[in-house]
Backbone atoms as SQL, in Angstrom:
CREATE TABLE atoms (id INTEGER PRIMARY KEY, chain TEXT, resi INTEGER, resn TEXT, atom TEXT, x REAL, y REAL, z REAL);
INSERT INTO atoms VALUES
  (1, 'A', 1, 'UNK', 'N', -70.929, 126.581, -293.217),
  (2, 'A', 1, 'UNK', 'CA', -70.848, 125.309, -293.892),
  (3, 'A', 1, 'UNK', 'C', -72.220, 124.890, -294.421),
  (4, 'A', 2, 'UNK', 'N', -72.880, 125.059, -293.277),
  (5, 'A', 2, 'UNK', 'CA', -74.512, 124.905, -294.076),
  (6, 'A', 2, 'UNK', 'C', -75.044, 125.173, -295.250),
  (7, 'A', 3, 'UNK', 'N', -74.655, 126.754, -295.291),
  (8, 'A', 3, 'UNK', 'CA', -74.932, 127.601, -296.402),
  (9, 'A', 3, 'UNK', 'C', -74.844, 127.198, -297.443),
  (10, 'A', 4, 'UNK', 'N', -73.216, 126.234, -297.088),
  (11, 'A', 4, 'UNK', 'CA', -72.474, 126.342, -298.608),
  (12, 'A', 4, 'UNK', 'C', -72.626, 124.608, -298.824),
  (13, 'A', 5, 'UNK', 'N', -73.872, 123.785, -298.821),
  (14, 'A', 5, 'UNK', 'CA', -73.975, 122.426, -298.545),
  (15, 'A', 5, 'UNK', 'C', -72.978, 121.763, -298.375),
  (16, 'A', 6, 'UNK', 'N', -71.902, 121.891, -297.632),
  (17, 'A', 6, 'UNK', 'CA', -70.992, 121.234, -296.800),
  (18, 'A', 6, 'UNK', 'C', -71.310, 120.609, -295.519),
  (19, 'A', 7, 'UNK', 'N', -70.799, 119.575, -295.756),
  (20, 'A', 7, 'UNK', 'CA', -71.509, 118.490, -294.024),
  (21, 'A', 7, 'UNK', 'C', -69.861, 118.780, -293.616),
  (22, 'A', 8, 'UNK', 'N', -70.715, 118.118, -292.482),
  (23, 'A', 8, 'UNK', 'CA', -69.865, 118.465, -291.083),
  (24, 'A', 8, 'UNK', 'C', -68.453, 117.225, -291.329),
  (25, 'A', 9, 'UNK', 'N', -68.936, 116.252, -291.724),
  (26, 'A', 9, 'UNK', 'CA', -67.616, 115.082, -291.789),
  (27, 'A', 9, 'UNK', 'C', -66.831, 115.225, -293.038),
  (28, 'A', 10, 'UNK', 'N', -67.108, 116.100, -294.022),
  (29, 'A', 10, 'UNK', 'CA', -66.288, 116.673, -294.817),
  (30, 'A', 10, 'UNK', 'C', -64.860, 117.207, -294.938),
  (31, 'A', 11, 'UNK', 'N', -63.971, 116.793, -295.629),
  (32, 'A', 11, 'UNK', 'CA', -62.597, 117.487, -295.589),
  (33, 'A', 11, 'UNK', 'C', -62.876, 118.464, -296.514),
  (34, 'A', 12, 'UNK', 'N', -61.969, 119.727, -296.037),
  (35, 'A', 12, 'UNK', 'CA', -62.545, 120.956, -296.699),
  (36, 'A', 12, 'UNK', 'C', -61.409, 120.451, -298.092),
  (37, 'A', 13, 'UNK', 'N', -61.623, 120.717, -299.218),
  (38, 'A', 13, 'UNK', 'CA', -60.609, 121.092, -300.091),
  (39, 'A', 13, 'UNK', 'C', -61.358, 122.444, -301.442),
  (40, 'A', 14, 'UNK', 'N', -60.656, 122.477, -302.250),
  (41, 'A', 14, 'UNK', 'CA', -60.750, 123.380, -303.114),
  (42, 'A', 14, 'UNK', 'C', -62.441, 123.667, -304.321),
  (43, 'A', 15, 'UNK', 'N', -63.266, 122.698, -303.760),
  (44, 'A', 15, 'UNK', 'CA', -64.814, 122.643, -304.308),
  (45, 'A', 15, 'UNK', 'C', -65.736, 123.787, -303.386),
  (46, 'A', 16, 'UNK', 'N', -65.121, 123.918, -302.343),
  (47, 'A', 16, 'UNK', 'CA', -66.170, 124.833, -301.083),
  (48, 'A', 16, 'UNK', 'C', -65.460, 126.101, -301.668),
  (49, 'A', 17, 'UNK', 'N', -67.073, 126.325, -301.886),
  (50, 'A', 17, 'UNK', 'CA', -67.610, 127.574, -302.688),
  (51, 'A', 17, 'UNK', 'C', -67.577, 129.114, -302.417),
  (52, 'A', 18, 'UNK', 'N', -67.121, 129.040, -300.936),
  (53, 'A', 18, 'UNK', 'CA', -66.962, 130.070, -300.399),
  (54, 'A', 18, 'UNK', 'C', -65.523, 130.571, -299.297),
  (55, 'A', 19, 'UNK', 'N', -64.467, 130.509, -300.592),
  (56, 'A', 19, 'UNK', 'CA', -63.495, 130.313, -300.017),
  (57, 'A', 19, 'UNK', 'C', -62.801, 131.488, -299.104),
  (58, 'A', 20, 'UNK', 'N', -63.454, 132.645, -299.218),
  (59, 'A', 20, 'UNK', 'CA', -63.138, 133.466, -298.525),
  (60, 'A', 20, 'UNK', 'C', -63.402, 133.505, -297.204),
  (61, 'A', 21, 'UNK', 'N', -64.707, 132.899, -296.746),
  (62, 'A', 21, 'UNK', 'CA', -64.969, 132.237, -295.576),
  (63, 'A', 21, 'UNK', 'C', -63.079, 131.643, -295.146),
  (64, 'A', 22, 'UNK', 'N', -63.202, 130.703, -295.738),
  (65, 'A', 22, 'UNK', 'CA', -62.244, 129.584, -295.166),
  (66, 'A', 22, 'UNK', 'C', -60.684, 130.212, -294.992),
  (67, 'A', 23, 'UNK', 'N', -60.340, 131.272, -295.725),
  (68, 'A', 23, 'UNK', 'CA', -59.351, 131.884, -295.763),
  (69, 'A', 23, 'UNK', 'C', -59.752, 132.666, -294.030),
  (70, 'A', 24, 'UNK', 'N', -60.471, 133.156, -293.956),
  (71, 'A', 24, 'UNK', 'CA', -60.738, 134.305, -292.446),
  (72, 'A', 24, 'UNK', 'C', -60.762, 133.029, -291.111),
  (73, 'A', 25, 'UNK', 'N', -60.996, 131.836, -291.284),
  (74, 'A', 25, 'UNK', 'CA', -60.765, 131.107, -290.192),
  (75, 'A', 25, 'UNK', 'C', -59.034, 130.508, -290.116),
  (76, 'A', 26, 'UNK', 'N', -58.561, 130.051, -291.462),
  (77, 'A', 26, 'UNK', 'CA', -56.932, 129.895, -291.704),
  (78, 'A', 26, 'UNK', 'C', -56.453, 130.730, -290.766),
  (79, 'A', 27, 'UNK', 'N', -56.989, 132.282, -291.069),
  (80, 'A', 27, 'UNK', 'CA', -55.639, 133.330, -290.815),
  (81, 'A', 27, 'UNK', 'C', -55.882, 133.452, -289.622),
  (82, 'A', 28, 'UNK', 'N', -57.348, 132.844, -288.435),
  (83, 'A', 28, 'UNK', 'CA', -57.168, 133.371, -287.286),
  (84, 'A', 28, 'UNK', 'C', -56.633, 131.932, -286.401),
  (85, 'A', 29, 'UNK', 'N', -56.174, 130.837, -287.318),
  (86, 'A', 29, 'UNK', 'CA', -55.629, 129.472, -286.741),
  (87, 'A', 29, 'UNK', 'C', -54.077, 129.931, -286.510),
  (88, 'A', 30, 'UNK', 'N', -53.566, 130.638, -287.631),
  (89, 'A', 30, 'UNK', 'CA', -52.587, 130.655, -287.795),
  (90, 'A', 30, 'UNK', 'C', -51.847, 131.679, -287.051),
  (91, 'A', 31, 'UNK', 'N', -52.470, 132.344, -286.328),
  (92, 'A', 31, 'UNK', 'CA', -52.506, 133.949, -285.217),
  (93, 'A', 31, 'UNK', 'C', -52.603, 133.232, -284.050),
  (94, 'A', 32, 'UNK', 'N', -53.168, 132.041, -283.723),
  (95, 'A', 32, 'UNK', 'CA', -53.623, 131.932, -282.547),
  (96, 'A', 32, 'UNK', 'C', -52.794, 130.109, -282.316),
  (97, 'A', 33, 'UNK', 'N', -52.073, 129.452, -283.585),
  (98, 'A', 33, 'UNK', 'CA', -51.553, 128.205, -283.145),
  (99, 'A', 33, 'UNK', 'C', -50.066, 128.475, -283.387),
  (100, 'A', 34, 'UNK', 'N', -49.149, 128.124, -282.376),
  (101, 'A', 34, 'UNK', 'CA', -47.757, 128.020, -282.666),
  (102, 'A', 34, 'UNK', 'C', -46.903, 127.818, -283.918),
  (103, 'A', 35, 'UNK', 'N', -48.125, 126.472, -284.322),
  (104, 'A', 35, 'UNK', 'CA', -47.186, 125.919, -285.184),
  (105, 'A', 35, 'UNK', 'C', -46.817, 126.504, -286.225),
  (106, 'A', 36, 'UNK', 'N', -47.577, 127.988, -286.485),
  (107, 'A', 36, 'UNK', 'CA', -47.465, 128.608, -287.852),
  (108, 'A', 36, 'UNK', 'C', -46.651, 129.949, -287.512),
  (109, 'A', 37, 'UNK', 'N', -46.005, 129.763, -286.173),
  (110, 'A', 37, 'UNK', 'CA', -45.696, 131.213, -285.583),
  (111, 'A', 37, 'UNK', 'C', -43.579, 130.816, -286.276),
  (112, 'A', 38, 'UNK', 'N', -43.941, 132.387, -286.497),
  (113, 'A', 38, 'UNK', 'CA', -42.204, 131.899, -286.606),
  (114, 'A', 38, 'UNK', 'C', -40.921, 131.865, -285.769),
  (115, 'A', 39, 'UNK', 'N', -41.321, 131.842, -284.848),
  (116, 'A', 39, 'UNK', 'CA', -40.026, 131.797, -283.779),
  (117, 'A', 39, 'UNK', 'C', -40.242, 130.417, -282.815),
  (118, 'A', 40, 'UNK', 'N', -39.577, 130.066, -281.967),
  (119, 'A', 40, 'UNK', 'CA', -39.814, 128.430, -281.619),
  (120, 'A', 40, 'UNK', 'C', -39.738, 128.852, -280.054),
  (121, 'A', 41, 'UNK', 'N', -40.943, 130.049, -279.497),
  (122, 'A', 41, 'UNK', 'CA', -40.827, 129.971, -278.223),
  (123, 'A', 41, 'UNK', 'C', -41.703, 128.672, -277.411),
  (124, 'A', 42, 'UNK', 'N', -42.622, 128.467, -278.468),
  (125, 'A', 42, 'UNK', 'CA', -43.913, 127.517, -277.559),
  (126, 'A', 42, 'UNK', 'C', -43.202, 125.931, -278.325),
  (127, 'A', 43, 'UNK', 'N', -43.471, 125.437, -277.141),
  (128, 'A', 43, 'UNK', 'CA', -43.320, 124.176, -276.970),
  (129, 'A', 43, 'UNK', 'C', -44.591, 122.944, -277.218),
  (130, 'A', 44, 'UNK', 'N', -45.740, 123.479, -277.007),
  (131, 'A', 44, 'UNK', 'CA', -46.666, 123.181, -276.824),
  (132, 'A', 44, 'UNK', 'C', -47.765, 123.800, -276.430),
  (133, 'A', 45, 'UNK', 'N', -49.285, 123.191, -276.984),
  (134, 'A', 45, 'UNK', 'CA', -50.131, 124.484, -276.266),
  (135, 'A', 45, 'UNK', 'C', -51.255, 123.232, -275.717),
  (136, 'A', 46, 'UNK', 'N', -51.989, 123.706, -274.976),
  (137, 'A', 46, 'UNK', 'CA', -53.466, 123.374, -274.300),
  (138, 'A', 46, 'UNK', 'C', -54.976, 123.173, -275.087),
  (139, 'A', 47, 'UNK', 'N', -55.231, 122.937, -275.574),
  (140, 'A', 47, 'UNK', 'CA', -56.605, 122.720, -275.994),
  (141, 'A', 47, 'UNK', 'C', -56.350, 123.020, -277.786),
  (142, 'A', 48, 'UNK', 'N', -56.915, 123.874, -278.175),
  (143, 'A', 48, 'UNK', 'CA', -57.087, 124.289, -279.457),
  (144, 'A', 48, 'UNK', 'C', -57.753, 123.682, -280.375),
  (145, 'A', 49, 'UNK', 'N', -57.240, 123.516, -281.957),
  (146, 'A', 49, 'UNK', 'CA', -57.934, 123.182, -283.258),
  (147, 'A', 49, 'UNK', 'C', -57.739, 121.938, -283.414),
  (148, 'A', 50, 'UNK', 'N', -57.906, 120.720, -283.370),
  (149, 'A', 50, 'UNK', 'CA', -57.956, 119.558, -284.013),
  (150, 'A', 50, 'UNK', 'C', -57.797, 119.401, -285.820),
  (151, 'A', 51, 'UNK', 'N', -56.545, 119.365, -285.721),
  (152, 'A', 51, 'UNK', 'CA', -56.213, 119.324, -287.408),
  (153, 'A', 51, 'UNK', 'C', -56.185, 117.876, -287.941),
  (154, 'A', 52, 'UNK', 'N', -55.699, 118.085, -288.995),
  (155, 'A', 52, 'UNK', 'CA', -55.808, 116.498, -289.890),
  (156, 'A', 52, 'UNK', 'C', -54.142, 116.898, -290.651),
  (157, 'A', 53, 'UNK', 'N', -53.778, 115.582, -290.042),
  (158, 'A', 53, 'UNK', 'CA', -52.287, 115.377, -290.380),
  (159, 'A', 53, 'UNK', 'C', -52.246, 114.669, -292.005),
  (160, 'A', 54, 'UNK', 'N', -50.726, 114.284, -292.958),
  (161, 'A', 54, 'UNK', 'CA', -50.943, 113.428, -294.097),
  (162, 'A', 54, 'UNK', 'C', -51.569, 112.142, -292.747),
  (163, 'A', 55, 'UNK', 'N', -51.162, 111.548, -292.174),
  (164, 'A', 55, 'UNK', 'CA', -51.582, 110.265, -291.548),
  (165, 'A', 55, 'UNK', 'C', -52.345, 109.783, -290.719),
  (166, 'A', 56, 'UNK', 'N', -53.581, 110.980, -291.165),
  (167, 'A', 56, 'UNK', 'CA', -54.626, 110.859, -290.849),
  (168, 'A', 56, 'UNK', 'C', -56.326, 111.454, -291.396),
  (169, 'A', 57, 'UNK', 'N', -56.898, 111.012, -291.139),
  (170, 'A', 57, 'UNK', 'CA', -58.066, 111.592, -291.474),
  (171, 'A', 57, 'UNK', 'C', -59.356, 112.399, -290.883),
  (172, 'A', 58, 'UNK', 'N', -59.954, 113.368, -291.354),
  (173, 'A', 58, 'UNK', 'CA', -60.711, 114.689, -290.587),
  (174, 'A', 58, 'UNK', 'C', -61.775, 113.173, -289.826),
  (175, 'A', 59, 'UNK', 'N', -62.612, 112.369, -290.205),
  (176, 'A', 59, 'UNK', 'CA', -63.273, 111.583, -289.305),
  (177, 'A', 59, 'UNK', 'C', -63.036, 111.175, -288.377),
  (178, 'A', 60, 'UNK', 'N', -61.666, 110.623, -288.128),
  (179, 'A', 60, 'UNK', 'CA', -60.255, 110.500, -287.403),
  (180, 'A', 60, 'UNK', 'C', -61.002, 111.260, -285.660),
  (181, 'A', 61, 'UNK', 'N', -60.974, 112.661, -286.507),
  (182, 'A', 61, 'UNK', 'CA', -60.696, 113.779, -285.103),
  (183, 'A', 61, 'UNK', 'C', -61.938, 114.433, -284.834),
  (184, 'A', 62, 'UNK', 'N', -63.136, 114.020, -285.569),
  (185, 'A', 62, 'UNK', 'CA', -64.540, 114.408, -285.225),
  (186, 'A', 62, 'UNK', 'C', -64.799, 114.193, -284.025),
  (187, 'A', 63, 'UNK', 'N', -65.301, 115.199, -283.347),
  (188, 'A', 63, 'UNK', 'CA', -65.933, 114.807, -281.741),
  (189, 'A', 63, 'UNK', 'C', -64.705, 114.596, -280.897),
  (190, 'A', 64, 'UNK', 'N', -63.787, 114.334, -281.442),
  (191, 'A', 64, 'UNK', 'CA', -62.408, 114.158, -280.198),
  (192, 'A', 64, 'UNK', 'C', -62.187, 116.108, -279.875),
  (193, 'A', 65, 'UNK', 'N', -61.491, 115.899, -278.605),
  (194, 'A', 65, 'UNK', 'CA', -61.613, 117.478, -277.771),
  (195, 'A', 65, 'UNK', 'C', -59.903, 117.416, -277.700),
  (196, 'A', 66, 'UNK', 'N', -59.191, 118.143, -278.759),
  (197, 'A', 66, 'UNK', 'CA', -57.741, 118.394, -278.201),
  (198, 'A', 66, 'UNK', 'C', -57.189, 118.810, -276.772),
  (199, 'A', 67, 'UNK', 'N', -56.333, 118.029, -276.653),
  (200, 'A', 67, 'UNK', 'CA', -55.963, 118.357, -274.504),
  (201, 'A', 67, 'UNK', 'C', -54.562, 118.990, -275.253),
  (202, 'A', 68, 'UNK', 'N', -53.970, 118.554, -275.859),
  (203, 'A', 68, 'UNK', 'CA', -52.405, 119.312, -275.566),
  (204, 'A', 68, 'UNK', 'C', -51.588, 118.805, -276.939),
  (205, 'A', 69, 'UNK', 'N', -51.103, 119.364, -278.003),
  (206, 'A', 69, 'UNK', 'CA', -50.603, 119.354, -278.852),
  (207, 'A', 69, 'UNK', 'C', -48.421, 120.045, -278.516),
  (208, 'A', 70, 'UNK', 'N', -47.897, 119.082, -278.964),
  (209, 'A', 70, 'UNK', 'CA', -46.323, 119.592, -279.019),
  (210, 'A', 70, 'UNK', 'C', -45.767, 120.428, -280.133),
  (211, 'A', 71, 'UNK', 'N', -45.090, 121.421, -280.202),
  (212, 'A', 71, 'UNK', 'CA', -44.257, 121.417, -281.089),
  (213, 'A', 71, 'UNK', 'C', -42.614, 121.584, -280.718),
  (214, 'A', 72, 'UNK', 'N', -42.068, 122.634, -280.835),
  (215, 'A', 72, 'UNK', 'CA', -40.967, 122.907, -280.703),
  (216, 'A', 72, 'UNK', 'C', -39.720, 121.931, -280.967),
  (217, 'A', 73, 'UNK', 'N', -39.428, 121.721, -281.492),
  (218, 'A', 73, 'UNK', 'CA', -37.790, 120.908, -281.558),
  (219, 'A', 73, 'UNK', 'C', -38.596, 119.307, -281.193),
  (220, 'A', 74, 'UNK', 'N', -39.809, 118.693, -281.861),
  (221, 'A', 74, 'UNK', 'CA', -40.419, 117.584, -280.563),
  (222, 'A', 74, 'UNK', 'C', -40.513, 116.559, -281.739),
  (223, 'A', 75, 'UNK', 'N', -40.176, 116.649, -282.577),
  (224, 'A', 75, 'UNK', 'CA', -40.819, 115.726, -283.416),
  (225, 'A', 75, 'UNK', 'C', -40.388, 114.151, -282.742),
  (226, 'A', 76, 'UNK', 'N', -41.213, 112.741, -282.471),
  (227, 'A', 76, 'UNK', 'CA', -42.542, 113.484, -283.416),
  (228, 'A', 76, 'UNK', 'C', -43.182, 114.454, -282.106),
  (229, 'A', 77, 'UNK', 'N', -44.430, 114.890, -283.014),
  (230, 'A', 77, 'UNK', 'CA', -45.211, 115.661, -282.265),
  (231, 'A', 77, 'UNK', 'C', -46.333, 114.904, -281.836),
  (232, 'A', 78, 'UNK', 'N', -46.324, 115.308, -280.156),
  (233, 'A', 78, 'UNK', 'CA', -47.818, 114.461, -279.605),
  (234, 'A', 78, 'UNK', 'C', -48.710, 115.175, -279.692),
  (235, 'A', 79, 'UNK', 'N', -49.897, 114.760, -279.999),
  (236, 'A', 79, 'UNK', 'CA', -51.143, 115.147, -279.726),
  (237, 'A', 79, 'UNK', 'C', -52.010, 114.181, -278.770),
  (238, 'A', 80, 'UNK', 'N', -52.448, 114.776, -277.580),
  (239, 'A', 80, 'UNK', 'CA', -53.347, 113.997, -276.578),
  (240, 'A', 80, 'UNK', 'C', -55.272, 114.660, -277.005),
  (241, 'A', 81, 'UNK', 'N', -55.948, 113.226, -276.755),
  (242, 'A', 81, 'UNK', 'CA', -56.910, 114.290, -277.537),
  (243, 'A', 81, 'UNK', 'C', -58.352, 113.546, -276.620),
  (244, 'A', 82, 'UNK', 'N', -59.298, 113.984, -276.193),
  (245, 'A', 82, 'UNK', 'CA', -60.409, 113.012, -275.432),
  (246, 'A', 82, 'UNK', 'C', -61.709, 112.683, -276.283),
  (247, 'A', 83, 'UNK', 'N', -61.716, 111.515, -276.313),
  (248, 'A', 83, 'UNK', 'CA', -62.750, 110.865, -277.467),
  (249, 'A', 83, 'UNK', 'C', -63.839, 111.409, -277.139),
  (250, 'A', 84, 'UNK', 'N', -65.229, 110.960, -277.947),
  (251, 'A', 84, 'UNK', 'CA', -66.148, 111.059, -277.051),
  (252, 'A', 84, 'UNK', 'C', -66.976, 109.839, -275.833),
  (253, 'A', 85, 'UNK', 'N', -66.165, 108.832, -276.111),
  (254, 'A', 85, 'UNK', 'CA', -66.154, 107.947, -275.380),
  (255, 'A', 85, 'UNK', 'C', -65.940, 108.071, -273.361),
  (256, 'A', 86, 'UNK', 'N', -64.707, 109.192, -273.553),
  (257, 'A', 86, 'UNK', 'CA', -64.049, 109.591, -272.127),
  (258, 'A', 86, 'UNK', 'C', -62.974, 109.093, -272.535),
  (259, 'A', 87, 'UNK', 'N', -62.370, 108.235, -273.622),
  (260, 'A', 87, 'UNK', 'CA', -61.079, 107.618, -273.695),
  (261, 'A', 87, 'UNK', 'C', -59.881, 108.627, -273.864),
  (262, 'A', 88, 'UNK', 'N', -59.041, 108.647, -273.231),
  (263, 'A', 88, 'UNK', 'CA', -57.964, 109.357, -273.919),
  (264, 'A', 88, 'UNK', 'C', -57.604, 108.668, -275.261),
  (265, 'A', 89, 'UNK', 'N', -56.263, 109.282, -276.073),
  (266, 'A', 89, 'UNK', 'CA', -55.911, 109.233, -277.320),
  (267, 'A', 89, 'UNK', 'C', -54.527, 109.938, -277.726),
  (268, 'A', 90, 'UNK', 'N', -53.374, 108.936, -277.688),
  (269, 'A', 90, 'UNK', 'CA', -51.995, 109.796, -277.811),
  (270, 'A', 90, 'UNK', 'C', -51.737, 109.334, -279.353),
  (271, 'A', 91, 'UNK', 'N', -51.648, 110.787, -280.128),
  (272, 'A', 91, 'UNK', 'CA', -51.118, 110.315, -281.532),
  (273, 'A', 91, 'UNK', 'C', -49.646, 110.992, -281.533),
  (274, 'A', 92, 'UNK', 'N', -48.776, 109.701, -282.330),
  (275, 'A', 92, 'UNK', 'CA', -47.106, 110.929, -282.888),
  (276, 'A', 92, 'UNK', 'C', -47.519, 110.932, -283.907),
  (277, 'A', 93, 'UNK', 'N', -46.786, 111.748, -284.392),
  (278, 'A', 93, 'UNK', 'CA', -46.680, 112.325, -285.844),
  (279, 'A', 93, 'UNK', 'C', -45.251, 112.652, -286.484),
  (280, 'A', 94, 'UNK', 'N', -45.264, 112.223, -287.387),
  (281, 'A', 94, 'UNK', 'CA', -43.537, 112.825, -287.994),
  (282, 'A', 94, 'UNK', 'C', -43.883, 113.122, -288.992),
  (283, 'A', 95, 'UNK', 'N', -43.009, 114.030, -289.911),
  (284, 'A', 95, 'UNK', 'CA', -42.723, 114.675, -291.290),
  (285, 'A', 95, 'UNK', 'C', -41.931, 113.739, -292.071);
């Protein structure tokens, strides 16, 4: 991100210059998070990527530490997430 003068509170979209970068982190989110898996064994997982929903924003989830994200049949979907405060943080989400 450095490289490519991208700050850190930035939402990535289609100006970052080095998109092949961003494609090799996609494909190892998408290997390693449920939600992109195609069969509906996981229910939920433990820690992981802190994404940015439509109803929300990447500043939103800066510095917050994902505890446990839902999927499976859950909508909405919880996300529990620890500030940097120590606060917890329960978001739903629907489509």
């Amino acid at each position: 991100m450095t490289e490519n003068n991208w700050k850190r509170d930035w939402p990535y979209n289609s100006n970052f210059r080095d998109r092949a970068l961003v494609q090799k982190y996609e494909a190892i989110e998408r290997g390693e998070n449920p939600l992109f898996w195609k069969d509906d064994l996981a229910y939920a997982t433990l820690g992981g990527w802190t994404r940015t929903w439509p109803d929300s924003t990447l500043q939103e989830s800066l510095g917050a530490k994902l505890l446990v994200q839902t999927y499976a049949e859950s909508e909405p979907w919880v996300e529990v997430r620890l500030l940097p405060s120590g606060q917890f943080e329960v978001i739903q989400h629907i489509t």
